[in-house]
C-alpha positions as CSV (number, residue, x, y, z in Angstrom):
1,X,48.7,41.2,81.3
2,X,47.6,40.0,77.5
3,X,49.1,38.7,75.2
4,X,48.8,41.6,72.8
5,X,50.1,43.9,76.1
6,X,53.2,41.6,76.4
7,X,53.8,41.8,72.7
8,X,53.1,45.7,72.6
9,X,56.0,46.3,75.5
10,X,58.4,43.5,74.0
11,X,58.2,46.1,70.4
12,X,58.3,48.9,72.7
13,X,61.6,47.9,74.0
14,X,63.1,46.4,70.4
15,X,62.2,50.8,69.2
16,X,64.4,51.9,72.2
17,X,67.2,49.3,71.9
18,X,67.1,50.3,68.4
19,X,66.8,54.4,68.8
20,X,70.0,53.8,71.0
21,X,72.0,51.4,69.0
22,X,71.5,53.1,65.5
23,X,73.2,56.3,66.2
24,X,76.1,54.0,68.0
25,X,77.2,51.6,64.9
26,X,76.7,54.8,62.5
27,X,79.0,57.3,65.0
28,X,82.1,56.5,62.5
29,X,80.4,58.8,60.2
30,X,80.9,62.5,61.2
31,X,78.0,64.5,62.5
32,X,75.8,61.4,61.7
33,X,73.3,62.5,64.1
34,X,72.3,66.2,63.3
35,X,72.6,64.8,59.4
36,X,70.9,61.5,58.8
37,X,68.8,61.3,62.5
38,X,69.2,57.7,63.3
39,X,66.8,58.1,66.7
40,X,64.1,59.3,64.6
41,X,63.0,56.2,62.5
42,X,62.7,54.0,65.3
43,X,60.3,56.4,67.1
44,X,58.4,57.0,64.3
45,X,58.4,53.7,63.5
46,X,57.0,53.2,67.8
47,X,53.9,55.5,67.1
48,X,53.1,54.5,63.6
49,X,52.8,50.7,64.9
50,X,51.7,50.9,68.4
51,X,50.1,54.1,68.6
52,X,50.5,57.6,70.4
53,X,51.2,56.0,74.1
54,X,53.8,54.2,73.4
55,X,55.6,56.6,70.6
56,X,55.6,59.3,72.8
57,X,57.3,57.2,76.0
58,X,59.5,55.7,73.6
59,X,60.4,58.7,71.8
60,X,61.0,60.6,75.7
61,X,63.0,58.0,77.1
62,X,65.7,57.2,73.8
63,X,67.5,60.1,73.8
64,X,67.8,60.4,77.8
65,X,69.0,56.8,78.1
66,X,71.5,57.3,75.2
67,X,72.8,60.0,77.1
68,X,73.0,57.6,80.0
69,X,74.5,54.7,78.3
70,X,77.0,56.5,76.0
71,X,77.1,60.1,77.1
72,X,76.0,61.5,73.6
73,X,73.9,64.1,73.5
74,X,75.0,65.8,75.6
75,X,71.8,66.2,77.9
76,X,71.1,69.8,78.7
77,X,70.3,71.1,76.5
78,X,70.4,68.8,73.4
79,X,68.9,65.5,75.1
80,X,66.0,67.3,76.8
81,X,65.0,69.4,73.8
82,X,65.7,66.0,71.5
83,X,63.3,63.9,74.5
84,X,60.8,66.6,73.6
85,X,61.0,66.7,70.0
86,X,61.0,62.7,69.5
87,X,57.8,62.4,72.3
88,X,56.4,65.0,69.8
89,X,57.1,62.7,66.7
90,X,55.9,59.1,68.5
91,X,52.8,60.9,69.6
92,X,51.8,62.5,66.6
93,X,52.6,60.1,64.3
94,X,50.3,57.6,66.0
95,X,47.7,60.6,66.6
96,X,47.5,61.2,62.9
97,X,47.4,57.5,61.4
98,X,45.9,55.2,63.6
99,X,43.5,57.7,65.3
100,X,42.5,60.2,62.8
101,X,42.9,58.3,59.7
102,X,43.8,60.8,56.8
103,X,42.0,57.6,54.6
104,X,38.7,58.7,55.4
105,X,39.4,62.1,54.0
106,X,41.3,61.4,51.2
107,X,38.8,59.0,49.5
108,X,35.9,61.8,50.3
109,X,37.5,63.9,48.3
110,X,37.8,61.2,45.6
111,X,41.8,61.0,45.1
112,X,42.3,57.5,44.0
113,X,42.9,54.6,46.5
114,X,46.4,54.9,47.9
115,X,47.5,55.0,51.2
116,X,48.2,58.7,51.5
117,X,47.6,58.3,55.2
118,X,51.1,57.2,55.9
119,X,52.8,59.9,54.3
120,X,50.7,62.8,55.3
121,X,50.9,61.4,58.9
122,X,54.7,61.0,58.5
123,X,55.3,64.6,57.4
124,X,52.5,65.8,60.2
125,X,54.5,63.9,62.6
126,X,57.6,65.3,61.2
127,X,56.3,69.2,61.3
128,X,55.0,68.6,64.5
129,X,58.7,67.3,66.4
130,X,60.3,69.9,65.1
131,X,58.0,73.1,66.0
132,X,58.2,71.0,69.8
133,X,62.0,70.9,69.1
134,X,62.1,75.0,68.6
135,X,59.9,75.8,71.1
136,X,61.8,73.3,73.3
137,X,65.2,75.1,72.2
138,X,64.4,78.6,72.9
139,X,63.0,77.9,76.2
140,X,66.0,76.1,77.4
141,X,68.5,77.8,76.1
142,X,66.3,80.9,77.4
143,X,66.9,79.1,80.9
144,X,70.6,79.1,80.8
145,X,70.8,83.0,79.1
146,X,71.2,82.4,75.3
147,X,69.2,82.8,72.4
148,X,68.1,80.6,70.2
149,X,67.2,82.4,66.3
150,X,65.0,81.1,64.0
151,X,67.7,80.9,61.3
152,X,69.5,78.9,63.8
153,X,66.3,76.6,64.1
154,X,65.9,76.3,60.6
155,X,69.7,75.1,60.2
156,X,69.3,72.3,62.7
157,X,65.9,71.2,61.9
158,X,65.6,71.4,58.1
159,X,69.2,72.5,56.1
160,X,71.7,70.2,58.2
161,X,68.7,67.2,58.5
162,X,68.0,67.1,55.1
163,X,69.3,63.9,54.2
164,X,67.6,62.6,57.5
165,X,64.2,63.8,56.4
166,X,64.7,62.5,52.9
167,X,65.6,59.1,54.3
168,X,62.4,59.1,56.5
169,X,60.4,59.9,53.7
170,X,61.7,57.3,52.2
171,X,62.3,54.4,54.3
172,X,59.5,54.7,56.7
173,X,56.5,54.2,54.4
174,X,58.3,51.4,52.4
175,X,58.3,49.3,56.1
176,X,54.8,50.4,56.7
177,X,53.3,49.9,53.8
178,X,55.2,46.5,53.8
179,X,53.7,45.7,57.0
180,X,50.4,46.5,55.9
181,X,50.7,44.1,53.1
182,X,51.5,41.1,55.6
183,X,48.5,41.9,57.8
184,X,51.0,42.7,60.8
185,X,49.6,46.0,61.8
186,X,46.1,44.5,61.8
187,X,47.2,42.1,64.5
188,X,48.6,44.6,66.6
């Protein structure tokens, strides 16, 4: 194993302690998950940095081990659906920046020289976990004999998670951009 392979699993595992801790020292507030998604920025945060591979297994295995650790959520369905949706954000998210590069595209079509990329891949990413959380939803609840509506689906991923998204939107391209500014994302 490299060095850069040692250091890549090392962050790996920081994302998952931290997509498991941050919904336990925020569980005083009420609801906290469904309203300000605490699993979500560390996952992001996985792809963005290390790429699709390791978002996506990171993203898969936080919500199953929270379950294991601390029993919330509850896993069928909510864990398996939220496994789903947060392998759809890891992957995605490193899909659309380090892979595809939004950059490229943006400065072909002349807007001035910002780093759009992060944002657009963040809300990409964002889009993306949720249709996979919908589609994820109505199969399984499909499975056990309910129904799952699409006002129901627009409740849980965009009316209640709200301040959640805004937070994202907010917090994860200040740290990335920060990053970028240190050279750390070059070295990994």
């Amino acid at each position: 194993m490299n060095k850069n392979t040692t250091l890549h699993l090392v962050l790996a595992a920081m994302f998952t302690a931290l997509g498991i801790l941050l919904p336990i020292v925020l569980s005083p507030v009420p609801a906290v998950g469904q309203v300000i998604l605490p699993m979500h920025i560390p996952v992001l945060l996985c792809g963005f940095i290390l790429g699709k591979e390791y978002g996506t297994l990171v993203g898969f295995i936080v919500p199953l081990l929270s379950t294991a650790f601390t029993g919330k959520p509850p896993l069928y369905p909510v864990a398996v659906s939220m496994a789903l949706e947060l392998a759809a954000y890891g992957f995605f998210a490193g899909l659309l920046y380090k892979e595809i590069n939004l950059n490229k595209l943006i400065s072909f079509i002349g807007a001035k020289k910002i780093n759009l990329n992060v944002f657009v891949s963040l809300i990409g990413a964002m889009l993306a976990g949720r249709l996979v959380m919908g589609v994820a939803n109505v199969v399984l609840l499909g499975i056990k004999g309910k129904s799952y509506a699409f006002s129901a689906f627009i409740a849980g991923a965009f009316v209640t998670a709200w301040p959640g998204i805004v937070i994202q939107l907010i917090l994860i391209p200040i740290i990335l951009l920060g990053l970028q500014k240190t050279d750390v994302m070059k070295k990994l």
